[in-house]
One Martini backbone bead per residue (centre of mass of N, CA, C, O) as a GRO file, in nm:
protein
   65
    1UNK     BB    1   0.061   0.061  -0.025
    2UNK     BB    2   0.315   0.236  -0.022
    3UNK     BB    3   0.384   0.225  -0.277
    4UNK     BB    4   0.130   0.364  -0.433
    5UNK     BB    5   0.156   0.630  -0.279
    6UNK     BB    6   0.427   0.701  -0.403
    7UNK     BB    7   0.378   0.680  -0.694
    8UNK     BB    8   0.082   0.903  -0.654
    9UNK     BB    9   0.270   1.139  -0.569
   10UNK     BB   10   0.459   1.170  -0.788
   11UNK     BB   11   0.256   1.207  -1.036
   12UNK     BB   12   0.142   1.459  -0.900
   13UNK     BB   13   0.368   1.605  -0.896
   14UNK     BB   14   0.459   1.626  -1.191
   15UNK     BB   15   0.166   1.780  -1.247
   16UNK     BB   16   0.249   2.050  -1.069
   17UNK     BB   17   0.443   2.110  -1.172
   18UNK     BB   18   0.361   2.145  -1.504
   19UNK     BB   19   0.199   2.357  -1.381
   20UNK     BB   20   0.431   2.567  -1.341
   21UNK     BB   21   0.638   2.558  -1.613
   22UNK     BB   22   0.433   2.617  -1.877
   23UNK     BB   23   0.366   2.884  -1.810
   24UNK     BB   24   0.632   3.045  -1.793
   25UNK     BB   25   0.737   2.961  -2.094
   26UNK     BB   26   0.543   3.079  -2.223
   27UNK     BB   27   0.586   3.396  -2.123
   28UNK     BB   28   0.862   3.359  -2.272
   29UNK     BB   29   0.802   3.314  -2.572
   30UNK     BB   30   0.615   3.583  -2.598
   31UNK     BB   31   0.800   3.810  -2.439
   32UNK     BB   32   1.119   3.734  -2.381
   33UNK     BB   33   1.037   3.747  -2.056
   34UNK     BB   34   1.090   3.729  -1.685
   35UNK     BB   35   0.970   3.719  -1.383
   36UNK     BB   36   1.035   3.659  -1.067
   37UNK     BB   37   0.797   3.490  -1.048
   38UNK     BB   38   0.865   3.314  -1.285
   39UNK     BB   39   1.129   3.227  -1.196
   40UNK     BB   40   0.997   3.105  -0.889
   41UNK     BB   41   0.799   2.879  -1.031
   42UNK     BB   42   1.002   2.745  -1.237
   43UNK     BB   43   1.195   2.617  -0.978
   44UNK     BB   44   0.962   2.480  -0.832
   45UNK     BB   45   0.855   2.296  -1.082
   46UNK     BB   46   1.140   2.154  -1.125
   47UNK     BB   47   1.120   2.058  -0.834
   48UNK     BB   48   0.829   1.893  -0.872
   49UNK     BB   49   0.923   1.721  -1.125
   50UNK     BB   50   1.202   1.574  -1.002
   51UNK     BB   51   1.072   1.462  -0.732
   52UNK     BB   52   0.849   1.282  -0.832
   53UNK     BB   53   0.977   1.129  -1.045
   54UNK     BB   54   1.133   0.982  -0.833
   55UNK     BB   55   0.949   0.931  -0.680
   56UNK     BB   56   0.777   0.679  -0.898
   57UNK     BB   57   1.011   0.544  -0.940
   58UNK     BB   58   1.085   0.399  -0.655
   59UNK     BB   59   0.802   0.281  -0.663
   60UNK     BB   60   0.823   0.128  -0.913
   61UNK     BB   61   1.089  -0.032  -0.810
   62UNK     BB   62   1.015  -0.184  -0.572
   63UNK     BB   63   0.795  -0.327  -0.685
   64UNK     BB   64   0.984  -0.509  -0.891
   65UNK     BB   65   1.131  -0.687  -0.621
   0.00000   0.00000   0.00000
């Protein structure tokens, strides 16, 4: 059961970082600059897409042993 929660925590941290990744990048593409909060939102959003990734990883390698 801990392992199911751990993949579910996973993915979810991976689709909420890339939704603060995504506007962060549109905004960047479309205007050229990014304001300072949207540096930090980029910053936090891939902080929390390499996190999820890794818990979704771990949980599903451990499945597999």
């Amino acid at each position: 059961m801990k392992r199911i929660l751990t993949i579910i925590a996973g993915i979810l941290g991976v689709l909420v970082g890339l939704g603060f990744v995504f506007p962060a990048v549109a905004q960047w593409r479309n205007t050229g600059a990014m304001t300072g909060l949207s540096v930090a939102l980029l910053l936090l959003g891939i902080a929390l897409t390499v996190g999820g990734g890794g818990a979704a990883f771990h949980g599903i390698r451990e499945k597999l042993r």
